[in-house]
Backbone as CSV, one residue per row, in Angstrom:
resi,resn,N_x,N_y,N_z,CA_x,CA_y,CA_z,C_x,C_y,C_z
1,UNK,20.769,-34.009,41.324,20.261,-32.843,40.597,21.326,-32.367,39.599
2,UNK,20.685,-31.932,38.418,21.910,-31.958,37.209,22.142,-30.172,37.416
3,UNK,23.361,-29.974,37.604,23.652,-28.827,37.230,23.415,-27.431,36.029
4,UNK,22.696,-26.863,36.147,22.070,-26.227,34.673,23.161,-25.581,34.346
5,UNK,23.426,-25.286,33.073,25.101,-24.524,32.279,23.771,-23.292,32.210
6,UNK,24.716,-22.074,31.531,24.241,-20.639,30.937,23.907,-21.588,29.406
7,UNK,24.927,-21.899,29.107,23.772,-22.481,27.676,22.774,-23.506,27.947
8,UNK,21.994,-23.839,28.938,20.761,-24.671,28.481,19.696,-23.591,28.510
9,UNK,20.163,-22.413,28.950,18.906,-21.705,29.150,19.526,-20.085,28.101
10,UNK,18.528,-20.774,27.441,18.770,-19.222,26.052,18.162,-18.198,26.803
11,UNK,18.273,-16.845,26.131,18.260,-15.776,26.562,16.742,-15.730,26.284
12,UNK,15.909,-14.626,26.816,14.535,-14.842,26.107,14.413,-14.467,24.595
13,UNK,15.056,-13.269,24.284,14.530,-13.515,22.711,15.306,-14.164,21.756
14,UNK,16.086,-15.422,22.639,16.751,-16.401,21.272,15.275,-17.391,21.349
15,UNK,14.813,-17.843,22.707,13.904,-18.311,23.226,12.715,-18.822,22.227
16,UNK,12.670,-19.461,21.297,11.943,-19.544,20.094,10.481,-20.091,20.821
17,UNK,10.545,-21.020,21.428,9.479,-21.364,22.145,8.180,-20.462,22.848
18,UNK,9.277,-19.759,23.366,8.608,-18.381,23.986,8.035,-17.718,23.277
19,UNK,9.114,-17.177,21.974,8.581,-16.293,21.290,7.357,-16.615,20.383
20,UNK,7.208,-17.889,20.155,6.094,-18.721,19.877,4.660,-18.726,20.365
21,UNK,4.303,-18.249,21.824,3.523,-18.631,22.754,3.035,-17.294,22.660
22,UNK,1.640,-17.505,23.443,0.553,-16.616,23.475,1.101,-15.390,24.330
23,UNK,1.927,-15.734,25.195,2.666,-14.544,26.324,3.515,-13.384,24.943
24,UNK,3.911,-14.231,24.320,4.758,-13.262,23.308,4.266,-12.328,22.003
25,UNK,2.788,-12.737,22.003,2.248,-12.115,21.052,2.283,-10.862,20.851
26,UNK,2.933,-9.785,22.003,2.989,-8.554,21.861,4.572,-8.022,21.146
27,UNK,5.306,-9.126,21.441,6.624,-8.560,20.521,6.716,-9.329,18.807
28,UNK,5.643,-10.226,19.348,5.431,-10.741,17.235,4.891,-9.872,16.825
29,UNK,3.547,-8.415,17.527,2.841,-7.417,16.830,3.843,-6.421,16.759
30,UNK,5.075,-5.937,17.663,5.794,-5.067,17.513,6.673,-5.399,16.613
31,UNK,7.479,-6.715,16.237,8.220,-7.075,15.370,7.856,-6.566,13.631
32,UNK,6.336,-6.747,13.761,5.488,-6.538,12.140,5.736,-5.058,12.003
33,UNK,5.991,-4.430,12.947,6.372,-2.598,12.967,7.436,-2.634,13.067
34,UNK,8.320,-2.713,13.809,9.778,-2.296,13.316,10.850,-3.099,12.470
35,UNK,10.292,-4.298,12.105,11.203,-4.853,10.795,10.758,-3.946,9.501
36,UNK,9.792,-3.768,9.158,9.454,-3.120,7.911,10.091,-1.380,7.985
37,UNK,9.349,-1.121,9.531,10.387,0.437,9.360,11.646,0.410,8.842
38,UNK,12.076,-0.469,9.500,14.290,-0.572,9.293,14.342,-0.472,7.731
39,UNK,13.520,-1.588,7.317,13.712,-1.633,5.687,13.260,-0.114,5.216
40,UNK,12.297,0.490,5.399,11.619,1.283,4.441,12.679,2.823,4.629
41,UNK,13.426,2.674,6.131,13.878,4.083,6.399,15.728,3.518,5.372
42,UNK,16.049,2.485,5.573,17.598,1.697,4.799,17.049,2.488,2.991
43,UNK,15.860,1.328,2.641,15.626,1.672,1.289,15.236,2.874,1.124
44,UNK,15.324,4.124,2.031,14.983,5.768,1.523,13.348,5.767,0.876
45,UNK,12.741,5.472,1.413,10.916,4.927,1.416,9.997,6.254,2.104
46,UNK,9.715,7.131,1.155,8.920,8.114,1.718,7.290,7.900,1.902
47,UNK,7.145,7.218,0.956,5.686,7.702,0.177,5.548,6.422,-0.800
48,UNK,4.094,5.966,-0.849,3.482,5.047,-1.501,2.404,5.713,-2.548
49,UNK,2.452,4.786,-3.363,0.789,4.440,-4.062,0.124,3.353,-3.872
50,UNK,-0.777,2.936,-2.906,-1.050,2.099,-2.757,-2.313,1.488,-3.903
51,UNK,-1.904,-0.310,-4.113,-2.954,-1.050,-5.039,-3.471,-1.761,-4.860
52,UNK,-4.900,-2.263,-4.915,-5.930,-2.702,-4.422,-6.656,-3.841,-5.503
53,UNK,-6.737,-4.979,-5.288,-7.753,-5.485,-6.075,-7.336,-7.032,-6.175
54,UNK,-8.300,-7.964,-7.253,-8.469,-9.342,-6.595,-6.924,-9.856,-6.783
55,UNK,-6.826,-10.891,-6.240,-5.745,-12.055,-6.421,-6.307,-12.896,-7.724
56,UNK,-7.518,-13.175,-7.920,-7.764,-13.974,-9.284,-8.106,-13.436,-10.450
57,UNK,-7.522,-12.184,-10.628,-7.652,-11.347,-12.003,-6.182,-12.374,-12.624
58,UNK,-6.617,-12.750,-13.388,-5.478,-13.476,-14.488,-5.060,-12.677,-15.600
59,UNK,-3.826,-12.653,-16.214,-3.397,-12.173,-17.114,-4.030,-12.839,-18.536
60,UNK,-3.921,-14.192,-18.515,-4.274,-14.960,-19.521,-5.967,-15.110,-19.999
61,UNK,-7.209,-14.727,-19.194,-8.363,-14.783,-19.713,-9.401,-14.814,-18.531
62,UNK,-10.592,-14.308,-18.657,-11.441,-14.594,-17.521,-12.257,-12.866,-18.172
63,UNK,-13.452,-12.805,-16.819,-14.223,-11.527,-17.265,-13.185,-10.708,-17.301
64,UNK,-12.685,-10.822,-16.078,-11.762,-9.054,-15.629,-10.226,-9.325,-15.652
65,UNK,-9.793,-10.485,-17.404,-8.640,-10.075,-17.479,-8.087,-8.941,-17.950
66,UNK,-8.842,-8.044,-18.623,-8.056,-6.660,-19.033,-7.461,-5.395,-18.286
67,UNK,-7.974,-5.892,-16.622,-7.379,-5.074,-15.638,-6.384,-5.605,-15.219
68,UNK,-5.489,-6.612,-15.253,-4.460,-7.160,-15.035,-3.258,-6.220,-15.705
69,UNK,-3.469,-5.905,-17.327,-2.652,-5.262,-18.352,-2.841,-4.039,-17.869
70,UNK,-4.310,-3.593,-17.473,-4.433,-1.904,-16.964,-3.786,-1.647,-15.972
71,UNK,-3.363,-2.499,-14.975,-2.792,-2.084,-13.852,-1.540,-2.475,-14.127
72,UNK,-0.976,-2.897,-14.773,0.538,-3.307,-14.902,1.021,-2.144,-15.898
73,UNK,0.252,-1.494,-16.881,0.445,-0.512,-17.401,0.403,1.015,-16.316
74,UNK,-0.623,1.365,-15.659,-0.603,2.331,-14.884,0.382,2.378,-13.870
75,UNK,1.022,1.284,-13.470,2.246,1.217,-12.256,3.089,1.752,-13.034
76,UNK,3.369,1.067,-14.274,4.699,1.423,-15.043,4.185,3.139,-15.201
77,UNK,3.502,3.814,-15.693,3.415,4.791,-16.361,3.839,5.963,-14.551
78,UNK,2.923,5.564,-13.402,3.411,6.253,-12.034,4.673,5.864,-11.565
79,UNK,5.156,4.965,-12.041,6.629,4.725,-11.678,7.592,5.405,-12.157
80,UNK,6.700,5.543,-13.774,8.258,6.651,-14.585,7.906,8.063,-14.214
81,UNK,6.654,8.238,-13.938,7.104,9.962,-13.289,7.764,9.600,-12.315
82,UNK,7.203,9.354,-11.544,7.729,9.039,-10.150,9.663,9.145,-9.738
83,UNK,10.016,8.637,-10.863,11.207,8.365,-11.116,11.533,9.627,-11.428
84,UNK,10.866,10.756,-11.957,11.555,12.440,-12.618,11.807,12.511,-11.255
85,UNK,11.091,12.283,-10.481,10.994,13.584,-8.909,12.483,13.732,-8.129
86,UNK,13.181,14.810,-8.335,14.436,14.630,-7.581,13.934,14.760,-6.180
87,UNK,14.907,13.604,-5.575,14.013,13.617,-3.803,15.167,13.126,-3.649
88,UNK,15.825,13.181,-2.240,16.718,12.639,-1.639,16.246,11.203,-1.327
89,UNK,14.463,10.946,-1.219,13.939,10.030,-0.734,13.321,9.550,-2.201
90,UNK,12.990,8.029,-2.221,11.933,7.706,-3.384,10.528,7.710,-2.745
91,UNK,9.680,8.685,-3.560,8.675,9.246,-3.713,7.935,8.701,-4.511
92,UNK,6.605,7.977,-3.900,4.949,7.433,-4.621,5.738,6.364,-4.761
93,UNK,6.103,5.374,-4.132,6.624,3.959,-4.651,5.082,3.141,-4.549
94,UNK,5.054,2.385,-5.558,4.109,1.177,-5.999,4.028,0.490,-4.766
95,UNK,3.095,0.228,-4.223,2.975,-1.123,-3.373,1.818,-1.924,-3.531
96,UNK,1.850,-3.105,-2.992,0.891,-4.212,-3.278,0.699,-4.596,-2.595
97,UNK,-0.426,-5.716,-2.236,-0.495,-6.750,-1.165,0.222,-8.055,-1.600
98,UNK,1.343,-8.354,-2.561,2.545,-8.717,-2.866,2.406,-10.020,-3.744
99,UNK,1.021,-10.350,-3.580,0.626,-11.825,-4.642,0.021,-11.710,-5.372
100,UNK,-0.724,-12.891,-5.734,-0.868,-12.700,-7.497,-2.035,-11.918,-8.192
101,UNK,-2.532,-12.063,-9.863,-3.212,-11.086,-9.808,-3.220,-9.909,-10.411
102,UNK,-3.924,-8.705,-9.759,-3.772,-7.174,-9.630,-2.565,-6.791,-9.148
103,UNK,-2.367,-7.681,-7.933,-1.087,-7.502,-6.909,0.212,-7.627,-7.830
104,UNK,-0.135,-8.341,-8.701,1.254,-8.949,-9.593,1.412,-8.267,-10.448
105,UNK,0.563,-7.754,-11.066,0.452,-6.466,-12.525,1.518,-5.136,-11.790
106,UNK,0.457,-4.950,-10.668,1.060,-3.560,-10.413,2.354,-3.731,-10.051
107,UNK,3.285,-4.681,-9.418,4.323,-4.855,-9.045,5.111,-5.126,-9.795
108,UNK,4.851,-5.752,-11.081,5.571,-5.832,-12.741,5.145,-4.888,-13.331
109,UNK,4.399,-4.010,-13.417,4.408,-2.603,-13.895,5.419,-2.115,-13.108
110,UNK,5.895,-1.513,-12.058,6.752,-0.800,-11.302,8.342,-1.727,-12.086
111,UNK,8.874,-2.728,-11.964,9.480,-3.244,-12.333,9.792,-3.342,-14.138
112,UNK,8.617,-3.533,-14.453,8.861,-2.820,-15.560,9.674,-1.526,-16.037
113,UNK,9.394,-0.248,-15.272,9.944,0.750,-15.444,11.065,0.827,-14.769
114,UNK,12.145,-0.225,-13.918,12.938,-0.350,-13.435,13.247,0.364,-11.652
115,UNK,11.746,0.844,-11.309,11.601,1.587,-9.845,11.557,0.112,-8.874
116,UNK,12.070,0.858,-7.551,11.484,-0.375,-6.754,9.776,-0.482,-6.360
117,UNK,9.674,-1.612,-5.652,8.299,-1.607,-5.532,8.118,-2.514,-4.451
118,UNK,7.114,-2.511,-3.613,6.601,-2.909,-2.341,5.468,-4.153,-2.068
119,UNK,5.603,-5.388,-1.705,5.051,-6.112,-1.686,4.863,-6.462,0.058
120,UNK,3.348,-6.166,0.589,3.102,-6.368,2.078,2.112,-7.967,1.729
121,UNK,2.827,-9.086,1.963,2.492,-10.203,1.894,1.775,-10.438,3.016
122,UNK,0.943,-11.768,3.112,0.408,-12.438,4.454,0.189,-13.912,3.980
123,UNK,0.909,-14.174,4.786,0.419,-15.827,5.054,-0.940,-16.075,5.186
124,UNK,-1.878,-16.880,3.896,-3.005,-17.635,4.222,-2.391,-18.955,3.559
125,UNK,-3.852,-19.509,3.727,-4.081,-21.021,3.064,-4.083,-21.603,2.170
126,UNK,-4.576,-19.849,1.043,-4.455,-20.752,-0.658,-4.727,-18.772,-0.772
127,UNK,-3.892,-19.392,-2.637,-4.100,-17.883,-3.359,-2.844,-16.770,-2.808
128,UNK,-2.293,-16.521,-2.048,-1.676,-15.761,-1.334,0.012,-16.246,-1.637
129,UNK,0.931,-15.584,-2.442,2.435,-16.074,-2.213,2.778,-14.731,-3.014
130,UNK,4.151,-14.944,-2.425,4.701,-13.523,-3.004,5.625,-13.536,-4.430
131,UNK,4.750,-12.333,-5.326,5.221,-12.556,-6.967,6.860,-11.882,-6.640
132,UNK,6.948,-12.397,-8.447,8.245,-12.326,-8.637,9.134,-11.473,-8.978
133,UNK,7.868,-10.063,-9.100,8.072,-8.867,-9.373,8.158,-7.688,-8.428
134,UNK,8.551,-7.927,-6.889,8.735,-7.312,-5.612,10.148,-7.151,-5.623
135,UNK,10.737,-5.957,-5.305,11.909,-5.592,-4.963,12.378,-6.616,-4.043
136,UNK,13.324,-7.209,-3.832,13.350,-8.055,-2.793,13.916,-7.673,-1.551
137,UNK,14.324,-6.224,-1.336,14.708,-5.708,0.193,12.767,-5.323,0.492
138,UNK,11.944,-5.061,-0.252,10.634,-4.822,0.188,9.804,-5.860,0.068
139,UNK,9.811,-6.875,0.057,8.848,-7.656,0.173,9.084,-8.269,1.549
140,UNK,7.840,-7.873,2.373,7.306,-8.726,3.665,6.416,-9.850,3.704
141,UNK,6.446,-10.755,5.079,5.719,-11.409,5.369,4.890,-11.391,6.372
142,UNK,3.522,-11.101,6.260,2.933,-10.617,7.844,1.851,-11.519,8.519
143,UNK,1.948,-11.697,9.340,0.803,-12.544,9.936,-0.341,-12.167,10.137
144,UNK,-0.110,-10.891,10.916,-1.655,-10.045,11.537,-1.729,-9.272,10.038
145,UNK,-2.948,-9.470,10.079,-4.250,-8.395,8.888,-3.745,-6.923,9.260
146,UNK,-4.115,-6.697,11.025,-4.106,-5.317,10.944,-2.897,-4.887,10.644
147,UNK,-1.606,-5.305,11.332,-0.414,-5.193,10.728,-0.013,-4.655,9.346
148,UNK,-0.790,-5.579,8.877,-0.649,-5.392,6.989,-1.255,-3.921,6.678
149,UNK,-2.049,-3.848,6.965,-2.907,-2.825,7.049,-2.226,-1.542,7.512
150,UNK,-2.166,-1.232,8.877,-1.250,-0.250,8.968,-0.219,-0.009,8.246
151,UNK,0.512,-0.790,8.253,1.637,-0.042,6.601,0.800,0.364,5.320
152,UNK,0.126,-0.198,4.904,-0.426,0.075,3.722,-1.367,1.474,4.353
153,UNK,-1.523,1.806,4.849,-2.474,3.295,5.438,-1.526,4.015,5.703
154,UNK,0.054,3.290,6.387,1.024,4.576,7.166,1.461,5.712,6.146
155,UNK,2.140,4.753,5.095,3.014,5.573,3.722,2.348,6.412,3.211
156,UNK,0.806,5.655,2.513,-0.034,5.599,1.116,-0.187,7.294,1.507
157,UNK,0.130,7.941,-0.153,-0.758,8.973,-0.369,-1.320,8.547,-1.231
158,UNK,-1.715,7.516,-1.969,-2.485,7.869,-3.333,-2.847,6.161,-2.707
159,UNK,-4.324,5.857,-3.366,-5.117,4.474,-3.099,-5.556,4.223,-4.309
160,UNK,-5.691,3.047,-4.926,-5.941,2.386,-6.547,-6.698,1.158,-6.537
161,UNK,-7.762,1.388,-6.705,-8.754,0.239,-6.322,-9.363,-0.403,-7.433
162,UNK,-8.869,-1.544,-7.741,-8.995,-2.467,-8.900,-10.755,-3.543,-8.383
163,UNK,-11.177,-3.945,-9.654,-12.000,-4.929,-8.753,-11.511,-5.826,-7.595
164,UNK,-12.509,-6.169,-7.190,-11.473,-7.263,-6.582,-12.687,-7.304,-5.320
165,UNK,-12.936,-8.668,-4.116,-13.807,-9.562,-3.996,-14.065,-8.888,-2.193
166,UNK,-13.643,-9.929,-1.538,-13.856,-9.579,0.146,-12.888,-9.197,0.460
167,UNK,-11.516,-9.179,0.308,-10.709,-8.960,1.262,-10.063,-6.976,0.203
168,UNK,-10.378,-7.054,-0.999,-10.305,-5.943,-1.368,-11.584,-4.668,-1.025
169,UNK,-12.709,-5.455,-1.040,-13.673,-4.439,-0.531,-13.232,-3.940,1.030
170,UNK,-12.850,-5.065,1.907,-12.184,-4.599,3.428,-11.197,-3.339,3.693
171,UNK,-10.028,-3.469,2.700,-9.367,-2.425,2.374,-9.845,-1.478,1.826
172,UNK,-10.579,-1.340,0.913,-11.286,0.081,0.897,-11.879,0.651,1.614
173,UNK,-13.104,-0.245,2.744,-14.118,0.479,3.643,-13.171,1.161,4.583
174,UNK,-11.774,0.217,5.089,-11.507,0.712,6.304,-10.312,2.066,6.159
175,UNK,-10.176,2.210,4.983,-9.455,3.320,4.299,-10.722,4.463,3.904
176,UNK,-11.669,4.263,3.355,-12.539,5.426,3.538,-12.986,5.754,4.099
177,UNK,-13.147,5.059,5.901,-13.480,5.312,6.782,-12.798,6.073,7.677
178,UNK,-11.352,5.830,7.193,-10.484,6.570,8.014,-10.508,7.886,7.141
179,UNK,-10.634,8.190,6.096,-10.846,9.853,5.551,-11.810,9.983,5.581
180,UNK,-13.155,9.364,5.593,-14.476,10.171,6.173,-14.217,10.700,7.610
181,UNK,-14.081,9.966,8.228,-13.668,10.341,10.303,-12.355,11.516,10.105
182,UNK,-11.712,11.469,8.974,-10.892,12.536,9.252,-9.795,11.892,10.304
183,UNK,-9.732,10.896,10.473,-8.230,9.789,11.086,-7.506,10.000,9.888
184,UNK,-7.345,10.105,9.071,-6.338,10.543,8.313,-5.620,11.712,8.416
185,UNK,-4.313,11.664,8.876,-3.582,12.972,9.199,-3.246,13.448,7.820
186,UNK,-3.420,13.485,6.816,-3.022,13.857,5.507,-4.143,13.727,4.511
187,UNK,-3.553,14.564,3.024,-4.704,13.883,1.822,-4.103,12.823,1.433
188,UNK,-5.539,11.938,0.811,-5.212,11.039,0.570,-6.127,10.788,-1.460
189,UNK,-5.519,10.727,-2.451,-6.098,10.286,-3.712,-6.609,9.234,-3.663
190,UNK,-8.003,8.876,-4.150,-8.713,7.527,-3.931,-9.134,7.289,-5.332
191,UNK,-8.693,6.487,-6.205,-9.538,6.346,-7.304,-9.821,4.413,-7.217
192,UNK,-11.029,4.660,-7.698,-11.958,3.301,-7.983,-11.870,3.217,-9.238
193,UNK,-11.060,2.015,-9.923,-10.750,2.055,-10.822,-11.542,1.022,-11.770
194,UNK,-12.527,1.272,-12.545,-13.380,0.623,-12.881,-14.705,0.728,-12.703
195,UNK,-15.669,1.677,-13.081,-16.576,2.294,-12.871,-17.800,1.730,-12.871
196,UNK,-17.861,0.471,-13.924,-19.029,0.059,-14.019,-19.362,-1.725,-12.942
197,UNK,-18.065,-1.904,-12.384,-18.209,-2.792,-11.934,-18.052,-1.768,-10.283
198,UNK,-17.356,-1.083,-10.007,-17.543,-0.266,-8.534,-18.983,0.250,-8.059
199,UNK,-19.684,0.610,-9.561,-21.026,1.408,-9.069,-22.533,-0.011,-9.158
200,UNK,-21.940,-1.435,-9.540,-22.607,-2.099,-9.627,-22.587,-2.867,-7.982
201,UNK,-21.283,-2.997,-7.663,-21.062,-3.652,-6.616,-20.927,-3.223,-5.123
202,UNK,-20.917,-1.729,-5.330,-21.155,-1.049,-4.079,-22.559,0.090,-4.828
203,UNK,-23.523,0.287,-4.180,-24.432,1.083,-4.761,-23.981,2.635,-3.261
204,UNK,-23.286,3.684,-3.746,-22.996,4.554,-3.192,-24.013,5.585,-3.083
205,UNK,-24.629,5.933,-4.322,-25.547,6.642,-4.213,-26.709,6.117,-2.956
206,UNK,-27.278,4.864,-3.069,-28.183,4.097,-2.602,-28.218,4.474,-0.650
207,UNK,-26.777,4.559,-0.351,-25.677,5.067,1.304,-26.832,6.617,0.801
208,UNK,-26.303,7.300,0.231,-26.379,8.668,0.526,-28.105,8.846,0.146
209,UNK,-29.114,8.054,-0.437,-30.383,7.902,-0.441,-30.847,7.785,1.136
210,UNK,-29.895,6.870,1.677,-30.674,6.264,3.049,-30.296,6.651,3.960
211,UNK,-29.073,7.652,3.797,-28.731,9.000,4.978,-27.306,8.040,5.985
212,UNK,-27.243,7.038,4.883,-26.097,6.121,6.115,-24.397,6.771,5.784
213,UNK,-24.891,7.693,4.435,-23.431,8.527,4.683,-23.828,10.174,3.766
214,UNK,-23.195,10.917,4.421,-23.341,11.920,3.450,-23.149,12.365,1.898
215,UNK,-23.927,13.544,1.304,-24.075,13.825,-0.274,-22.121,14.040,0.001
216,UNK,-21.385,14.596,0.726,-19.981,15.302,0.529,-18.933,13.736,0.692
217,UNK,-19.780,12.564,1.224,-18.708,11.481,1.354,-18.589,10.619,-0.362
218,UNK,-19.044,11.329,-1.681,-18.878,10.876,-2.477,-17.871,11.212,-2.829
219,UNK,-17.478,12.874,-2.499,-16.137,13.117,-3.079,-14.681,12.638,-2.329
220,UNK,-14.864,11.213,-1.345,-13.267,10.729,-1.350,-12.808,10.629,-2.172
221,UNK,-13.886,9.923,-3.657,-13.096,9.196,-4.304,-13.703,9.850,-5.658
222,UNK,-12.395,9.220,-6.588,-13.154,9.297,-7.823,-12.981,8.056,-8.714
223,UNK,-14.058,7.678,-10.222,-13.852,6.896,-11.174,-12.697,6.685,-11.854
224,UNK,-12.245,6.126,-12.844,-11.464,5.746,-13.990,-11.593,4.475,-14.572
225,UNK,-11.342,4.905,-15.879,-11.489,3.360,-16.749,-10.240,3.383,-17.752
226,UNK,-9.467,4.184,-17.732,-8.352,3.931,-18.067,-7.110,4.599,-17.528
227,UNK,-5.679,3.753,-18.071,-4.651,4.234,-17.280,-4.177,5.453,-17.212
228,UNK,-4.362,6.237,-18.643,-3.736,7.670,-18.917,-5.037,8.759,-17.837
229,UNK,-6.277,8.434,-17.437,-7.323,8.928,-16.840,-6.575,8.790,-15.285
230,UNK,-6.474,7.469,-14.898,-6.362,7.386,-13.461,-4.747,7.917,-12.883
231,UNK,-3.913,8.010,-14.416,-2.522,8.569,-14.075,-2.588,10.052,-14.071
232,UNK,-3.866,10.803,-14.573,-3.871,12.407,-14.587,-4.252,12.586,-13.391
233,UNK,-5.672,12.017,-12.775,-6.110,12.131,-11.611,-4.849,12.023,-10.533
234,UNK,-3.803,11.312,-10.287,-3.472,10.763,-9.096,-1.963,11.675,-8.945
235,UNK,-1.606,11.975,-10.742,-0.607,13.064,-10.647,-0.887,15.021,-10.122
236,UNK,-2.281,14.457,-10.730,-2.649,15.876,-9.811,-3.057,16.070,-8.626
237,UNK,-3.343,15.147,-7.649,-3.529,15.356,-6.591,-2.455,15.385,-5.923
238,UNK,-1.490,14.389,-6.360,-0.392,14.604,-5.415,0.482,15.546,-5.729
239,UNK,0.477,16.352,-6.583,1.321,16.878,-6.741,0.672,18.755,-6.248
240,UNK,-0.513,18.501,-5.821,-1.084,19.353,-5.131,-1.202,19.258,-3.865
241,UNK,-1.150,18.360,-3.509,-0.599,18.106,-1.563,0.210,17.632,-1.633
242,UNK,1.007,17.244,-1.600,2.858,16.893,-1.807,4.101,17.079,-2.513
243,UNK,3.637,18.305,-3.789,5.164,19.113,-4.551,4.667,20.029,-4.309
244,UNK,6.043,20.580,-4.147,6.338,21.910,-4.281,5.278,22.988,-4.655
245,UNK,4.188,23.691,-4.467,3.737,24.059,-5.553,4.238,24.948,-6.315
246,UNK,5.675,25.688,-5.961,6.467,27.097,-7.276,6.981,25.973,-7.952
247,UNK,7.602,24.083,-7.474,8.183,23.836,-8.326,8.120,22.202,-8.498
248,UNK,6.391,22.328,-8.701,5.663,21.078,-8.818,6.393,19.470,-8.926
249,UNK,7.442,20.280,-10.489,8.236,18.904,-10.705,9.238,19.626,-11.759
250,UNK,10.619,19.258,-11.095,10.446,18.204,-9.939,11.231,18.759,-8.475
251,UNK,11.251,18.086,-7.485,11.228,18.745,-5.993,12.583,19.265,-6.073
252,UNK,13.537,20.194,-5.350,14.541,20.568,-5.344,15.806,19.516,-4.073
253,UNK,16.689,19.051,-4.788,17.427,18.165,-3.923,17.581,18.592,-2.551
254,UNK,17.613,20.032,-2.459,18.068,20.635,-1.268,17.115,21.072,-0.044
255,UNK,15.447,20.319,-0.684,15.123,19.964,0.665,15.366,19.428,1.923
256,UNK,15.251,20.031,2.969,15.197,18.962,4.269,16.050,17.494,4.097
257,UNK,17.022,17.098,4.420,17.647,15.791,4.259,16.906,15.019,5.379
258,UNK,16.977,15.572,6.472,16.009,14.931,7.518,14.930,14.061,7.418
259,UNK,14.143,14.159,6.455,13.485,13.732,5.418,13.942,12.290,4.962
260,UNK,14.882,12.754,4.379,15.266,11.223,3.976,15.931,10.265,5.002
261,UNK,16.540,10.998,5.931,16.917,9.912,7.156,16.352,8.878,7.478
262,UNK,14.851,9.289,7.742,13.825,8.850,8.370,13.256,8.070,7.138
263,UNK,13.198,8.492,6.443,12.170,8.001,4.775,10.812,7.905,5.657
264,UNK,10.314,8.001,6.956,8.907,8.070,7.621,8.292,9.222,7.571
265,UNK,7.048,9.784,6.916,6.534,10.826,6.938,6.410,10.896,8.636
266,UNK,6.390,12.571,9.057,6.094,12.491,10.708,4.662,12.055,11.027
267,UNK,3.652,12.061,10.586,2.791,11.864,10.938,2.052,10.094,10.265
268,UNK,1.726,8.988,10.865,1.137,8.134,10.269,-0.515,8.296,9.966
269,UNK,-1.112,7.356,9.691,-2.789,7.010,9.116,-3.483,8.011,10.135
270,UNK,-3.406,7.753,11.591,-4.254,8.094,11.951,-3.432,9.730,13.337
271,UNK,-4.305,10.523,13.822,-3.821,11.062,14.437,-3.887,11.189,15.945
């Protein structure tokens, strides 16, 4: 019988095997939560704008290339306020679902204006890699959907919904579902950005004809068709549930530092 050493037998979480296996799936779901915290509380990460919409919006041509430029313009334009706000913490940072696209506009808009910006990636099969325009202490890689998801609901005060196909319509339902139910511990700005393709492809009125949601669940959200429109909307909301209101803009340094310790609002998505 061969004598076993302390090194043939790794510890469990060097244990790659392990951590591999179906037994471990509960510290790969906890891992998707506290690697991104570490980063977001290091990088001073209060607050998002979260952006929504397809991976195959191209810059170069197609129906819905002109939302590629609209959203790479509107990041830049919320990035440079964004940038007035004295905060101990950075406040309304850009985030994406980190690939190409809408995802890529808004994340080279933010970059553009020289702010950081947030890319929550996921491994699929095709279409999915992370652009080149992600801060690189914020860009993740996530496996689980819901994972992805919860960050993008934890931060977000403000939501930006570009066209975009199945996996962008998913993110919207399950985000307006959580401020219809009132699971949202906070306000949240919702604009649908693109009016004639949102009211073609979801018929909302048609819900509130057939009683499957209420006349008051229209006002989560609102329209826009351009950037200086969807940048008035989203500066005024937040700056009506989240500045100051004696001193809108910009916030006074000598808020709460506590605050920035954490860069975690106390309360997440749901309550």
């Amino acid at each position: 019988m061969r004598d076993i050493q302390h090194s043939d037998v790794p510890v469990a979480y060097k244990n790659q095997q392990f951590l591999d296996s179906a037994d471990a799936r509960g510290l790969r779901i906890l891992s998707e939560y506290l690697e991104p915290l570490s980063h977001f509380r290091r990088e001073k990460i209060r607050d998002t704008i979260v952006f929504f919409g397809s991976a195959r919006v191209h810059e170069a041509g197609g129906p819905l290339a002109r939302y590629y430029e609209e959203a790479r313009t509107l990041a830049r334009l919320l990035t440079e306020w964004s940038e007035e706000i004295r905060h101990l913490s950075h406040r309304f940072v850009v985030c994406s679902g980190g690939g190409p696209g809408i995802m890529e506009a808004v994340n080279r808009g933010a970059h553009d204006a020289n702010g950081k910006t947030i890319g929550l990636n996921i491994g699929l099969p095709f279409e999915q890699h992370p652009n080149p325009y992600i801060t690189p202490e914020l860009c993740f890689e996530f496996h689980y959907f819901f994972m992805r998801k919860f960050w993008f609901a934890y931060l977000a005060k403000a939501l930006v919904v570009f066209p975009g196909g199945f996996g962008t319509l998913d993110e919207l339902m399950e985000l307006l579902t959580l401020a219809q139910t009132k699971k949202l511990d906070k306000k949240m700005v919702i604009v649908l950005y693109g009016a004639d393709y949102w009211k073609e492809v979801i018929n909302f009125d048609a819900l509130v004809r057939y009683g499957t949601i209420a006349q008051e669940d229209l006002n989560l959200f609102q329209y826009a068709d351009e950037p200086e429109t969807a940048l008035a909307i989203l500066k005024e909301g937040l700056t009506r549930y989240y500045l100051k209101p004696d001193h809108p803009l910009p916030v006074e340094e000598s808020e709460t530092p506590a605050i920035a310790k954490t860069a975690i609002p106390e309360a997440g998505p749901t309550k």
